[in-house]
Backbone as CSV, one residue per row, in Angstrom:
resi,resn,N_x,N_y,N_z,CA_x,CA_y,CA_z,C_x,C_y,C_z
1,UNK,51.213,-17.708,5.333,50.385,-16.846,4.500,49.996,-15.589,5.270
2,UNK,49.562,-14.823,4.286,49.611,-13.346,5.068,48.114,-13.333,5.896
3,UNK,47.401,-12.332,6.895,46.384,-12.823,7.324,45.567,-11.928,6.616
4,UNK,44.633,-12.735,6.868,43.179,-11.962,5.665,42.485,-10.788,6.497
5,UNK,42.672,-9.552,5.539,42.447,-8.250,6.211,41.076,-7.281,5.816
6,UNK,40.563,-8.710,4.941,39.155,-8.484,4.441,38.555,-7.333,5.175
7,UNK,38.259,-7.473,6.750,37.474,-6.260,7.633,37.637,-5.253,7.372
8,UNK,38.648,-4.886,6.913,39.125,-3.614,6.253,38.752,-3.153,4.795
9,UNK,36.733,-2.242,4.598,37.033,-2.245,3.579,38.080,-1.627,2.783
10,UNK,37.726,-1.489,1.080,38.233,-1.022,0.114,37.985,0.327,-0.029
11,UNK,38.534,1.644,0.191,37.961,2.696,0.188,38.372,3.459,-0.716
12,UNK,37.525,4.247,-1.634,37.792,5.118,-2.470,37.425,6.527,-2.231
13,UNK,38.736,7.444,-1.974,38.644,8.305,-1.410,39.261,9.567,-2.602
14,UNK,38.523,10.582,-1.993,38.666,12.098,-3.239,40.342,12.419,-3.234
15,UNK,40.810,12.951,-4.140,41.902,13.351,-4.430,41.597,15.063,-3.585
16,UNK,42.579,15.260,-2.195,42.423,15.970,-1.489,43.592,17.300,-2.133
17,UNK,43.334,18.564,-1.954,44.032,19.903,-2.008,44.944,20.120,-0.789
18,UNK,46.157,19.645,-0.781,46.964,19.605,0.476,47.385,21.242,1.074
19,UNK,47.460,22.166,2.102,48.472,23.000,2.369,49.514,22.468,2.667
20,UNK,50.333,23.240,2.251,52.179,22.231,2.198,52.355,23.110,3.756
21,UNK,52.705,22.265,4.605,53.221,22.502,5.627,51.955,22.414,6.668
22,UNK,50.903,22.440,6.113,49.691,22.431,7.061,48.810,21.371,8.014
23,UNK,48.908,21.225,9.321,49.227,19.805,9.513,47.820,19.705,10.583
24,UNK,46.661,20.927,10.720,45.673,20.659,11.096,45.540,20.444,12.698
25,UNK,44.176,20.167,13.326,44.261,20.181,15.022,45.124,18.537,14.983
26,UNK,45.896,18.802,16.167,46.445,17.014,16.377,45.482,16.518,17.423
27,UNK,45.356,15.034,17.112,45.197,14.453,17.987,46.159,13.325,19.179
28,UNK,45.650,12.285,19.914,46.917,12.014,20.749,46.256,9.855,20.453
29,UNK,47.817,9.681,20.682,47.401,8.116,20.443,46.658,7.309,21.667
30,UNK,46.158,6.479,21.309,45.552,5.432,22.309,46.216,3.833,22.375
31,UNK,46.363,3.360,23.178,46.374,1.800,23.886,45.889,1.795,22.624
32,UNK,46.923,0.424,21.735,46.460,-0.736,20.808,47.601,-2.156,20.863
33,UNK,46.182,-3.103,21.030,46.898,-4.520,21.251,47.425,-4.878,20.103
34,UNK,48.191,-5.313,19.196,48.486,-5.937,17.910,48.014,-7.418,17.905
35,UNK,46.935,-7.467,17.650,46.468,-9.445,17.598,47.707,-10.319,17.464
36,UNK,48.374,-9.818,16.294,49.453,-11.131,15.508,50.246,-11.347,16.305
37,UNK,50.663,-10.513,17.053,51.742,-10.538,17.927,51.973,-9.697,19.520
38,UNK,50.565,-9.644,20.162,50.676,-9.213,21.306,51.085,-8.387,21.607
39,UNK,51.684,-7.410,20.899,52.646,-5.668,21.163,51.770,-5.158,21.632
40,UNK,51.856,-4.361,22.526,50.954,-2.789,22.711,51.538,-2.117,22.552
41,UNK,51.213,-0.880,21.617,51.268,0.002,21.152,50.756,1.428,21.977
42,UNK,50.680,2.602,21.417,50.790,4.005,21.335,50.095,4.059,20.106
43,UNK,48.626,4.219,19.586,48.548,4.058,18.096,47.680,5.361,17.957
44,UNK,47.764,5.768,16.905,47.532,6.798,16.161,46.459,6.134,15.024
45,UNK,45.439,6.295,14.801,44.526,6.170,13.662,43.519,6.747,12.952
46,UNK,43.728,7.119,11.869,42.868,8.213,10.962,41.648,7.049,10.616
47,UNK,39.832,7.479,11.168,39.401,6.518,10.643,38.967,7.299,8.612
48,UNK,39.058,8.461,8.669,38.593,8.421,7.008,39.691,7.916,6.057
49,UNK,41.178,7.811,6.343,42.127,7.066,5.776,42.373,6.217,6.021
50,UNK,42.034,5.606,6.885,42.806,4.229,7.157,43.959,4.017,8.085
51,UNK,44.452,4.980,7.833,45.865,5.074,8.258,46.214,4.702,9.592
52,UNK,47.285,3.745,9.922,47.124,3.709,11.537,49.184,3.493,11.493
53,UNK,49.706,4.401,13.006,51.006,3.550,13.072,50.819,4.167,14.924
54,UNK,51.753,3.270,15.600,51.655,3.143,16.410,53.235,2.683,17.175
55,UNK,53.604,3.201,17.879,54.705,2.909,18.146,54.940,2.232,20.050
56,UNK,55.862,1.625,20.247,56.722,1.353,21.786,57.793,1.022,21.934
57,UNK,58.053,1.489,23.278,59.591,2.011,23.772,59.530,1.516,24.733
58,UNK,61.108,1.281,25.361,61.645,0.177,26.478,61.193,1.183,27.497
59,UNK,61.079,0.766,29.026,61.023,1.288,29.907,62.021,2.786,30.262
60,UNK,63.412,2.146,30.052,64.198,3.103,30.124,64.781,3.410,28.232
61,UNK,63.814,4.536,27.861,63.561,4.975,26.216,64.923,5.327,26.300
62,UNK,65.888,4.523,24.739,67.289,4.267,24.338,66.900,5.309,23.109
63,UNK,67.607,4.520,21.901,67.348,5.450,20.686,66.540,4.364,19.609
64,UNK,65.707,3.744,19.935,65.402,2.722,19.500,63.785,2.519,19.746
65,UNK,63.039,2.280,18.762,61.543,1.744,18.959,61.066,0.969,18.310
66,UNK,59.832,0.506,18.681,59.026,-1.121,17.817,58.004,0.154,17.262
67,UNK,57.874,-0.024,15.925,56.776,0.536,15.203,55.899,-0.316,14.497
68,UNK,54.401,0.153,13.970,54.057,-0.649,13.355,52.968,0.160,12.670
69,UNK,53.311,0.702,11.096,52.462,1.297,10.401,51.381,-0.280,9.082
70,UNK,50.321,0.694,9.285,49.024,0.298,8.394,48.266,0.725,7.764
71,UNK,47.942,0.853,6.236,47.076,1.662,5.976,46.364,0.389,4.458
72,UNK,45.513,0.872,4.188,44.859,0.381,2.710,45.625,0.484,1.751
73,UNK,45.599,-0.206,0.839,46.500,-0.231,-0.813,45.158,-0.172,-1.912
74,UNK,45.452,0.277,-2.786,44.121,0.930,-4.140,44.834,-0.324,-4.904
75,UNK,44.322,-1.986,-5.022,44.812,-2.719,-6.078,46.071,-3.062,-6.185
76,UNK,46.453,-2.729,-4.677,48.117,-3.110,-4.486,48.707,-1.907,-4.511
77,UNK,48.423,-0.961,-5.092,49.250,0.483,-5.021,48.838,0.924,-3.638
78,UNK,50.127,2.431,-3.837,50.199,2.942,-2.563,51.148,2.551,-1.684
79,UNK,51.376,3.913,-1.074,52.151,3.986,0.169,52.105,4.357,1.188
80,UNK,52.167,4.253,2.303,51.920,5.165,4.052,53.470,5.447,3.937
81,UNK,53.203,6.494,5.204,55.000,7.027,5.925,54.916,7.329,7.424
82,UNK,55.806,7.410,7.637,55.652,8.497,9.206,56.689,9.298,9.252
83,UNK,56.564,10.652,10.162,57.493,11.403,10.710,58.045,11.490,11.502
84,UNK,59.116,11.722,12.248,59.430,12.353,13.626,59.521,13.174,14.107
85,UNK,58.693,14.318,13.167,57.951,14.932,14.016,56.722,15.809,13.006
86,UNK,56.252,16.556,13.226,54.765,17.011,12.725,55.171,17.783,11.324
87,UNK,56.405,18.027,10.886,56.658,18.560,9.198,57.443,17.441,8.315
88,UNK,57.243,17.260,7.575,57.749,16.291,6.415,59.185,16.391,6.191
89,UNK,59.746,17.977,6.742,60.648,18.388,5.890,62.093,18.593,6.732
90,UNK,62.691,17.425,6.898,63.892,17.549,7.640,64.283,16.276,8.237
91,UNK,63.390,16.131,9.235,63.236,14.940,10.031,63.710,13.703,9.452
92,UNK,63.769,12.650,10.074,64.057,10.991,9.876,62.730,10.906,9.274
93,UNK,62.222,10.430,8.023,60.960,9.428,7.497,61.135,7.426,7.781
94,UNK,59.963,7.278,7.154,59.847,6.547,6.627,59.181,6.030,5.896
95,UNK,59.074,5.211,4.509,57.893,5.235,3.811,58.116,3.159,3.420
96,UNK,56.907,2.937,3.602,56.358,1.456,2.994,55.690,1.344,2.133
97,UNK,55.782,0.221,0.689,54.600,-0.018,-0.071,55.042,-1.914,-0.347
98,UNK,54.259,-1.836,-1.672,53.998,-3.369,-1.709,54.430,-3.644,-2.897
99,UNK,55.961,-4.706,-2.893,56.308,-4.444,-4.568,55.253,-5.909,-4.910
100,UNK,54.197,-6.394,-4.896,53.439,-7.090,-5.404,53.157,-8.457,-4.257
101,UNK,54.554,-8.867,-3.625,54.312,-9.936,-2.867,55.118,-9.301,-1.524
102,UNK,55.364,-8.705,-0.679,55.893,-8.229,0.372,56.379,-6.561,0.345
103,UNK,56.443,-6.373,2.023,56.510,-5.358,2.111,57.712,-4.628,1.982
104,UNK,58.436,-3.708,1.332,59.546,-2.924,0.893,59.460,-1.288,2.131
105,UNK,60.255,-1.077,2.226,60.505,0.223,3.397,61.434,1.020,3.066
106,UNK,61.415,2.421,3.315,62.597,2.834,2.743,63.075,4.734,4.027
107,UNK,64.251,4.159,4.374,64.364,5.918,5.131,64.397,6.809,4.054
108,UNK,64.079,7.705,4.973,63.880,9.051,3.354,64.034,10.197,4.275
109,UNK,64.596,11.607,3.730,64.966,12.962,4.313,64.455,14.213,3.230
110,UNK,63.217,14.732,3.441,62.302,15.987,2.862,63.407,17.067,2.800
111,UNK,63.205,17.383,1.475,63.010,19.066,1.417,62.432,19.887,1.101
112,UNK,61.549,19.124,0.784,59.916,20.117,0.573,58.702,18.948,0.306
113,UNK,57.476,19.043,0.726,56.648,17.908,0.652,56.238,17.824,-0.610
114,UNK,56.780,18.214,-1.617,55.627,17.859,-3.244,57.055,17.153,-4.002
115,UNK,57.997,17.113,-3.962,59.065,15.989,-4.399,59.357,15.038,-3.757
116,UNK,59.735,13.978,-4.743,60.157,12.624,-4.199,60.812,12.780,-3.247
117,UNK,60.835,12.092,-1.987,61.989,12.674,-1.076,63.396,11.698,-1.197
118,UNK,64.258,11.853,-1.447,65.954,11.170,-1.923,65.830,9.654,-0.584
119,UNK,66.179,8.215,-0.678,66.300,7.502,0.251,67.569,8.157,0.803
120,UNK,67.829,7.297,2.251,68.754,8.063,3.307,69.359,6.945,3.733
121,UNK,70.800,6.767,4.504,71.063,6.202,4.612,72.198,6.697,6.367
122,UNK,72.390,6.032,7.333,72.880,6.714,9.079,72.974,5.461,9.932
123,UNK,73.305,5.955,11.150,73.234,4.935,12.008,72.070,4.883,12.510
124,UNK,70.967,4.143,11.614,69.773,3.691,12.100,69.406,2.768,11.299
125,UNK,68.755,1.952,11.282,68.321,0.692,11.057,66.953,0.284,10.975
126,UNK,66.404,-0.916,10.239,64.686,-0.965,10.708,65.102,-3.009,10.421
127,UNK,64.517,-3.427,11.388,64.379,-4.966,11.554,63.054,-5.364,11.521
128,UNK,62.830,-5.867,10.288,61.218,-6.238,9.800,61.263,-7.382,11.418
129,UNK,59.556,-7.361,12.017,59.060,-7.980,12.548,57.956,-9.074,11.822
130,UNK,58.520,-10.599,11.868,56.980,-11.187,10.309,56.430,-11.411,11.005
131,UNK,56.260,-11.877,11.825,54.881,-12.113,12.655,54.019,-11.184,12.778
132,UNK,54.290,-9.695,12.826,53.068,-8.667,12.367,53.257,-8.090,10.921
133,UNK,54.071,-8.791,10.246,54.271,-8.213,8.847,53.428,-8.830,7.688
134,UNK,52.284,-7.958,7.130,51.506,-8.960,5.559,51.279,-7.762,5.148
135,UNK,51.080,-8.682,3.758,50.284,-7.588,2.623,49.664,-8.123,1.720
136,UNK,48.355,-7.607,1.233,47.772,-8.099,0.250,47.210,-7.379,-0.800
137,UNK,46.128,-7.596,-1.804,46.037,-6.531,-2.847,44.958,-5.112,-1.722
138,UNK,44.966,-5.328,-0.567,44.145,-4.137,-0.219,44.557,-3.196,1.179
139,UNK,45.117,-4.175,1.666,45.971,-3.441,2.936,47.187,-4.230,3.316
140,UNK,47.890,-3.198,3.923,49.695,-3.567,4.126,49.491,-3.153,5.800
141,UNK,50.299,-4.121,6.208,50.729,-3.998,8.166,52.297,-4.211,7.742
142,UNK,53.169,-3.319,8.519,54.332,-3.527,8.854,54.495,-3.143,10.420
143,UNK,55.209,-4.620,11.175,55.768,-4.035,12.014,56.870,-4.568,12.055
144,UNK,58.009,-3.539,12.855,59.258,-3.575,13.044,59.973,-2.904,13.692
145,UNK,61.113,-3.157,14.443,62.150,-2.546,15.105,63.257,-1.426,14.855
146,UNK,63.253,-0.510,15.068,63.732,0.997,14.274,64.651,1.243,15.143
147,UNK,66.202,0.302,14.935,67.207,0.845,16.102,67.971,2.116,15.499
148,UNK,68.294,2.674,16.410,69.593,4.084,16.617,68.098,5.072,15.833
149,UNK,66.596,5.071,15.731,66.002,6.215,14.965,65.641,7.232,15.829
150,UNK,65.851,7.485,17.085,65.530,8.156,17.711,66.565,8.910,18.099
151,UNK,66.183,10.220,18.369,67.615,11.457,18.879,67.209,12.893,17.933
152,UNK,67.973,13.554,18.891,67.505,15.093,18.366,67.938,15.492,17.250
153,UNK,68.915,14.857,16.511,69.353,15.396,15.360,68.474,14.436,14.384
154,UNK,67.518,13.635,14.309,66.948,12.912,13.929,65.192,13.733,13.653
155,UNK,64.938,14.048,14.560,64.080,14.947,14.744,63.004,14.511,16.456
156,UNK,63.462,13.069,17.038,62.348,13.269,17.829,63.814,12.903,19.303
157,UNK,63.627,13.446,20.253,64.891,13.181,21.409,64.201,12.013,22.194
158,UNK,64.392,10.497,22.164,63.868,9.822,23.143,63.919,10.597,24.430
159,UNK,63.845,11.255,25.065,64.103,11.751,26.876,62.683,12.335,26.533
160,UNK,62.550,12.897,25.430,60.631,13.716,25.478,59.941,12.508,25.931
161,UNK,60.113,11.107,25.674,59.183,10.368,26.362,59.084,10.388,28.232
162,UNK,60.014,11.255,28.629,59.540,11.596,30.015,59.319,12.469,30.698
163,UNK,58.698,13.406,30.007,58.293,14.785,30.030,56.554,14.432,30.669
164,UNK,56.131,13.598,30.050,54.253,13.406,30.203,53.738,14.108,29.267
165,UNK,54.282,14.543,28.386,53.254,14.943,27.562,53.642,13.910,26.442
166,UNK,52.617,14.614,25.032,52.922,13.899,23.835,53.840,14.385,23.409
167,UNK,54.631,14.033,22.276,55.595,14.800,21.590,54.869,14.505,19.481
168,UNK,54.982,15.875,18.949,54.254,15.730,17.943,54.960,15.248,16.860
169,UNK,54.693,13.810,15.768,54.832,13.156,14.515,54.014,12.938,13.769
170,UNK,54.543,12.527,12.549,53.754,13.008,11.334,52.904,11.930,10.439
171,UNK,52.340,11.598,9.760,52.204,10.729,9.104,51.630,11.726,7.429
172,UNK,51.630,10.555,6.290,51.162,10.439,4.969,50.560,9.421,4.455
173,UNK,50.232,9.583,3.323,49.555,8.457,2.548,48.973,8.650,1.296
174,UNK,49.249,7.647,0.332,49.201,8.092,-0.657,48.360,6.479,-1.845
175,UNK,47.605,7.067,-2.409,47.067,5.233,-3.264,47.715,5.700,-4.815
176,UNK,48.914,6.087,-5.151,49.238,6.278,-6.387,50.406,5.186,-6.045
177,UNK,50.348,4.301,-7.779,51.859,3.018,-7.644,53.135,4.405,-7.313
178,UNK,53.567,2.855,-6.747,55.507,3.482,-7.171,56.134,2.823,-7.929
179,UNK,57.243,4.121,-8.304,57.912,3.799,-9.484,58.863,2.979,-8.885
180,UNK,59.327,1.613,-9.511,60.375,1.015,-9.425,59.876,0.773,-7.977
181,UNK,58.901,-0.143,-7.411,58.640,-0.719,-5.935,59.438,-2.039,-5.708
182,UNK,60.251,-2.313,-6.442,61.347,-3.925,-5.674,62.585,-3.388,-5.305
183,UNK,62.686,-1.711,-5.283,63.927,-1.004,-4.811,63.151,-0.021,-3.382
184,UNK,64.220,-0.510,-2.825,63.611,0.618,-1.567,64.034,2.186,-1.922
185,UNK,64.421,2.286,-3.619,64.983,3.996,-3.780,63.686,4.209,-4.537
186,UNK,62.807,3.095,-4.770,61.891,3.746,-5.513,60.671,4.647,-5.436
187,UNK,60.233,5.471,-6.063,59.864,6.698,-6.601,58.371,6.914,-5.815
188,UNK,58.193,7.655,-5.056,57.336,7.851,-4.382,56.274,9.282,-5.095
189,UNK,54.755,8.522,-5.433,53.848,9.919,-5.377,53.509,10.580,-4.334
190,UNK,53.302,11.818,-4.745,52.395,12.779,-4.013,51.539,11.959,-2.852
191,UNK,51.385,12.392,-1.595,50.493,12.007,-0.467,49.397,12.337,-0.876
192,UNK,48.464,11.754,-1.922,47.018,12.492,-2.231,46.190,12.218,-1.767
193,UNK,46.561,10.961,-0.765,45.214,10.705,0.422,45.323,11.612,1.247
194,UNK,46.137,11.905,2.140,46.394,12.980,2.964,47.913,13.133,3.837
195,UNK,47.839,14.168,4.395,48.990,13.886,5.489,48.324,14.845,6.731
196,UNK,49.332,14.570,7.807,48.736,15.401,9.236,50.014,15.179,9.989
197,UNK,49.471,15.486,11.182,50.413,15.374,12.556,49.241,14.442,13.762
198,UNK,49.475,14.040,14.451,49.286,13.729,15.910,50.324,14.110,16.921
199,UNK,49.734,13.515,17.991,50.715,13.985,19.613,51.125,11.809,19.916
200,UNK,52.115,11.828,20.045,52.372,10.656,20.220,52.529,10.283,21.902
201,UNK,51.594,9.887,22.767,52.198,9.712,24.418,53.185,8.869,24.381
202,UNK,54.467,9.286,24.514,55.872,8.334,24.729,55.584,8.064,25.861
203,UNK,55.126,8.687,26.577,55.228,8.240,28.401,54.776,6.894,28.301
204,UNK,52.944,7.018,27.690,52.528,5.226,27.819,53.094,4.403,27.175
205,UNK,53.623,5.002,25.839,54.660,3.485,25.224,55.086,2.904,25.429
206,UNK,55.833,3.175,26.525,57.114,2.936,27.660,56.553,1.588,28.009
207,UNK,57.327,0.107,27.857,56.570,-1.258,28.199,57.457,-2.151,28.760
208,UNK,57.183,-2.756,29.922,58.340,-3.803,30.116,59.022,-4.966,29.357
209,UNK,58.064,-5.123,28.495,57.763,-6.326,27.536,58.697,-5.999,26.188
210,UNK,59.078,-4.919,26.026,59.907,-4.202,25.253,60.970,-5.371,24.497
211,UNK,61.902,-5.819,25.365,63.074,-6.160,24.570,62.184,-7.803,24.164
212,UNK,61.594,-8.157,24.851,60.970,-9.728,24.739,60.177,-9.570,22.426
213,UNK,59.557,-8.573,22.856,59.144,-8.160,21.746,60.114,-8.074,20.446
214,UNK,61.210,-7.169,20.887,62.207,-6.818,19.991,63.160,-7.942,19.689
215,UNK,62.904,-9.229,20.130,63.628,-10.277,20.406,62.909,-11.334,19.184
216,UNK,61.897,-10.539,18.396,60.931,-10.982,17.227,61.382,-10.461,16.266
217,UNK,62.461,-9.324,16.111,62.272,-8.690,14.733,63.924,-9.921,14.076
218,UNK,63.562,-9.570,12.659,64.630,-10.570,11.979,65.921,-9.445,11.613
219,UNK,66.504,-9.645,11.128,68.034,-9.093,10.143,67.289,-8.024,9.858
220,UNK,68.667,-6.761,9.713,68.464,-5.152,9.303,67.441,-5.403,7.614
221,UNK,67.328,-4.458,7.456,66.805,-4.064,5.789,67.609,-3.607,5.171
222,UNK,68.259,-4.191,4.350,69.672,-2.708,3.563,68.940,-1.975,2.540
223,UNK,69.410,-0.998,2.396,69.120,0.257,1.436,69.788,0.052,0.281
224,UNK,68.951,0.946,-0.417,70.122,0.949,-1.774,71.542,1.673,-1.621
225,UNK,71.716,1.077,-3.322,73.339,1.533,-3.115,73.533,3.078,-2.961
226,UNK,72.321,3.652,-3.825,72.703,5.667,-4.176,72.372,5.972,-2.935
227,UNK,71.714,5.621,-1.717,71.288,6.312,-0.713,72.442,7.474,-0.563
228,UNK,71.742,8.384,0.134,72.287,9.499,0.468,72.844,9.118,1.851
229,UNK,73.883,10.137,2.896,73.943,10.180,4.153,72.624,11.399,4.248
230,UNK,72.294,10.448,5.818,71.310,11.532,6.680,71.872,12.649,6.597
231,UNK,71.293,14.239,6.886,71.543,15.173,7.098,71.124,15.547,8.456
232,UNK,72.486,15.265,9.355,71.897,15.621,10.952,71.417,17.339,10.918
233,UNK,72.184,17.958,10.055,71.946,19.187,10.724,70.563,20.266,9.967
234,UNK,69.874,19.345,9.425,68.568,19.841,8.817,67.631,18.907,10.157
235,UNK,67.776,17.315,10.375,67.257,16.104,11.243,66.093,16.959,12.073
236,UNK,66.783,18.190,12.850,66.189,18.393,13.812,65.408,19.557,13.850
237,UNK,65.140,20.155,12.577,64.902,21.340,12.733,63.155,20.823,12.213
238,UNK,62.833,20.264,12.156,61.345,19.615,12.341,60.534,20.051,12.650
239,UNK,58.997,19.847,12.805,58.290,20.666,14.126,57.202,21.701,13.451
240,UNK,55.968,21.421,13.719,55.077,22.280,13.207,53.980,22.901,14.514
241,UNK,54.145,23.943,14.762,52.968,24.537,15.662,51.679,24.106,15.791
242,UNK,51.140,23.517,14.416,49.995,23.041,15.048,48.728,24.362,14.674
243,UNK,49.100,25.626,14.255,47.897,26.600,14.604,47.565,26.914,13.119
244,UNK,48.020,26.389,12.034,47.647,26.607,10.573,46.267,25.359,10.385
245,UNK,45.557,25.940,9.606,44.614,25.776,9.393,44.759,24.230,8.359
246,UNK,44.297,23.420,8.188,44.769,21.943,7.389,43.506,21.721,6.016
247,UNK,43.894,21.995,4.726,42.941,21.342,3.811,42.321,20.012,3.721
248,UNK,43.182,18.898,4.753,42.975,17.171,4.684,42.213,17.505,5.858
249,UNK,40.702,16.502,4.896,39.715,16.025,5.755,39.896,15.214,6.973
250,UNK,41.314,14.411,6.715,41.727,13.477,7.772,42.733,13.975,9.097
251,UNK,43.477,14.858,8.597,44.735,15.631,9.310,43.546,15.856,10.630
252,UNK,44.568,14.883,11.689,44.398,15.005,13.347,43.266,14.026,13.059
253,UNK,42.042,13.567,12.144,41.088,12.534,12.593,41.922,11.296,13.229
254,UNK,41.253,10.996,14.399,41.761,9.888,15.230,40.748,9.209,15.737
255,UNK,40.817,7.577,15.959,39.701,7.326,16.614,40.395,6.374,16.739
256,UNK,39.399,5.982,18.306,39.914,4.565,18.832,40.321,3.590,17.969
257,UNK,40.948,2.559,18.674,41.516,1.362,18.270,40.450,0.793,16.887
258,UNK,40.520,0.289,15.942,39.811,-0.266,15.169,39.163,-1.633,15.207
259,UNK,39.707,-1.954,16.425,38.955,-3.775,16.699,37.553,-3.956,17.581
């Protein structure tokens, strides 16, 4: 059974005025333990949304990472996403919701943030992890293993994890249903909770414990049949400065770990 995520209230939040492309001050992730399953993370968490994902990478960063996004569901609706990197519009996505009894995932490739974005289909992969995977009528946890998602034509170059700094990704969120949620092609609303950027530290992600972890996730996820191919040569052109001003109350809110 899934675990009870009661602590987490129910939040009803204003229908926000987005700037399209506007992604607000970033903030940078912190150390998070995953209870269910002992991962440490790199986590990123908006406390006025909810929103939390958090990612880690092997010592020596391949093209491959353990992610693990979370956010609230409005009555079971709703969806979270993430970026690879701080604009919606190019990059590798990803988006999760809840077709009623489990969690559904789907790659997706922007060309502008106010349309559905088309599912995608490349040499990358996502391997649900169940031991950190539930959902219920009020909040969804996915974690899982995201092989071949990393690389520059993708939008984020694993080697930035050894630079020391952060490297900047994106997140969304949204409490409107989706259309057709038992298809991973299905129909995604508007982010009307919010969207933003953070600074992700790849350096600390970096874990020895890495493959032991990844040694938890089950069988790929297949996509639908219409998926599109990725578009490497949009993948990388990603990337938001950071100096535009953000309408979301949440864009860059971060705060410690939530436990």
């Amino acid at each position: 059974m899934a675990p009870n995520h009661s602590r987490v209230p129910a939040i009803t939040l204003t229908l926000l005025a987005l700037s399209t492309g506007s992604l607000g001050q970033k903030k940078v992730t912190n150390e998070f333990t995953d209870p269910a399953t002992g991962i440490v993370l790199q986590r990123f968490f908006g406390a006025k949304s909810g929103y939390g994902f958090g990612i880690a990478l092997p010592t020596n960063p391949t093209n491959s990472f353990i992610g693990q996004l979370t956010f609230p569901l409005n009555n079971g609706a709703g969806w979270g996403g993430w970026s690879l990197t701080g604009d919606m519009e190019g990059p590798l996505l990803m988006a999760a919701w809840s077709d009623g009894t489990s969690v559904v995932s789907s790659f997706r490739q922007a060309a502008n943030e106010k349309d559905n974005p088309p599912e995608v289909a490349g040499n990358f992969s996502v391997k649900p992890i169940a031991k950190g995977t539930s959902v219920n009528n009020t909040f969804l946890t996915y974690t899982f293993l995201c092989e071949g998602c990393l690389g520059a034509q993708l939008g984020l170059d694993p080697n930035a994890a050894g630079t020391g700094k952060g490297v900047e990704m994106g997140w969304a969120l949204s409490d409107k249903p989706v259309q057709n949620p038992g298809s991973s092609a299905g129909v995604l609303a508007f982010h009307n909770i919010g969207e933003g950027g953070f600074k992700a530290d790849l350096t600390l992600a970096k874990r020895p414990e890495f493959d032991t972890w990844a040694a938890l996730a089950g069988p790929p996820v297949a996509g639908a049949a219409g998926a599109k191919p990725f578009d490497t040569t949009k993948g990388g052109s990603g990337g938001d400065s950071g100096d535009e001003d953000s309408d979301d109350e949440d864009s860059g809110d971060e705060s410690d770990d939530d436990d």
